[in-house]
N, C-alpha and C positions, 0 to 999 in steps of 0.2 A: 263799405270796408273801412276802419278804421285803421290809420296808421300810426306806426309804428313810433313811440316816444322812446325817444334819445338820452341815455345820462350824458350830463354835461362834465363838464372842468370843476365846474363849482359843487357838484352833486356828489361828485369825487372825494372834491379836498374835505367836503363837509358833512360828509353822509360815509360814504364808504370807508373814508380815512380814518375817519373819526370814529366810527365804528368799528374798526377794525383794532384802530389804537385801544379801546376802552374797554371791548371784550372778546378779546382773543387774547389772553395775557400768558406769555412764552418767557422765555430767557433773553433774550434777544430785541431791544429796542426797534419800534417802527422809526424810519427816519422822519425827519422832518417836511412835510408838503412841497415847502422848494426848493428842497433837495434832490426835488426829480432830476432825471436826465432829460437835456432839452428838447420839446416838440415829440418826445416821443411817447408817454402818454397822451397825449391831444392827434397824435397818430391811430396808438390803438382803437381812442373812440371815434373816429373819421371812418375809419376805415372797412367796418360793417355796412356803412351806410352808402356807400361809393357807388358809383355807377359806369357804366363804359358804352357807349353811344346811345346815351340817355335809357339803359336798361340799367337795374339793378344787377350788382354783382352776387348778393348776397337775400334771396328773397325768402321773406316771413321772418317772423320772430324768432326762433330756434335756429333759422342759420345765422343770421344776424348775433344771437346768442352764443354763440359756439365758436364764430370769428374773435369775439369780443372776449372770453374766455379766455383762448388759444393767445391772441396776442397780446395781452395782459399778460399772462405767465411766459412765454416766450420772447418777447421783446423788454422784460424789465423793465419796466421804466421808472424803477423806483430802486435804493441801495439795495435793502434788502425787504422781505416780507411780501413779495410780488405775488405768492402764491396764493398768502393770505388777505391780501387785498385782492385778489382776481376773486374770488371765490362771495367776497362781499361785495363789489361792481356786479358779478353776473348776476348775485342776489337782489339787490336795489335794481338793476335792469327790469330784471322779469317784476318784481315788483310792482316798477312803475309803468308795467303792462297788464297789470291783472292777474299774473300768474305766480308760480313758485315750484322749487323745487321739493319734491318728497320723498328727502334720503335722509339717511340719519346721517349726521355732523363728520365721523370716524370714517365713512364710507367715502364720504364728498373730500375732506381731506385725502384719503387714499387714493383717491382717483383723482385726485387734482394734482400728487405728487408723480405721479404714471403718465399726467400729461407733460408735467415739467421734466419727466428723464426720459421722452421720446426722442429720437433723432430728427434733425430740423427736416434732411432728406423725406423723411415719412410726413408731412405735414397735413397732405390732402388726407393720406391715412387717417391721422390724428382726428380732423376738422370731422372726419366721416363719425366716428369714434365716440367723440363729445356729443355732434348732433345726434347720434343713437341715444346718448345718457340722458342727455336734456328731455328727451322725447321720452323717456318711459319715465322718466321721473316729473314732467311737468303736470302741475294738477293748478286749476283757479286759485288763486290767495284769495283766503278768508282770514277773519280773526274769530 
């Protein structure tokens, strides 16, 4: 069984960020990397990965994926563009698992904005929600 590879802090500031900044071009400046809010990016990537009497909370890739997703866009941890950086984390994620998503861009947007105007109340809803999208849209990355 192979396990499950983690984006880091640094994979973030330098991949996701960075990517996100370079080509996703909007009205609206991405803020600057340490302009995060404290600890709470380094939260949302902790926190797929957690455990609770040495079980995992969050098991396989796609729920892992969809925790990671969900609290990127719901937890902000960024001024603004949380949506659009969640959307490149969960991509680099699955990436640096072999996998990808297979939606078009307008769809993943629209459905990234539907997970940002759920009620926080609805959460497990949500998490259900995303891991259904993940799941029919995941396919192997190739080039």
């Amino acid at each position: 069984m192979t396990s499950i590879k983690r984006i880091t802090l640094k994979e973030v500031e330098f991949i996701a960020h960075k990517l996100a900044k370079e080509k996703l071009k909007y009205d609206e400046p991405i803020p600057e990397f340490n302009s995060r809010y404290p600890n709470v990016l380094e939260s949302c990537l902790l926190v797929p990965f957690q455990t609770f009497s040495k079980k995992l909370l969050y098991k396989g890739l796609i729920a892992k994926a969809a925790m990671l997703f969900y609290l990127m866009i719901k937890k902000r941890p960024f001024q603004n563009w949380n949506k659009r950086i969640a959307m490149t984390v969960l991509l680099v994620f699955l990436h640096k698992n072999g996998k990808w998503l297979k939606v078009d861009i307008n769809s993943f947007y629209d459905f990234t904005m539907h997970i940002a105007a759920s009620p926080a109340v609805d959460k497990e809803q949500y998490i259900a929600i995303i891991n259904n999208f993940i799941n029919r849209s995941l396919t192997d990355f190739s080039i």
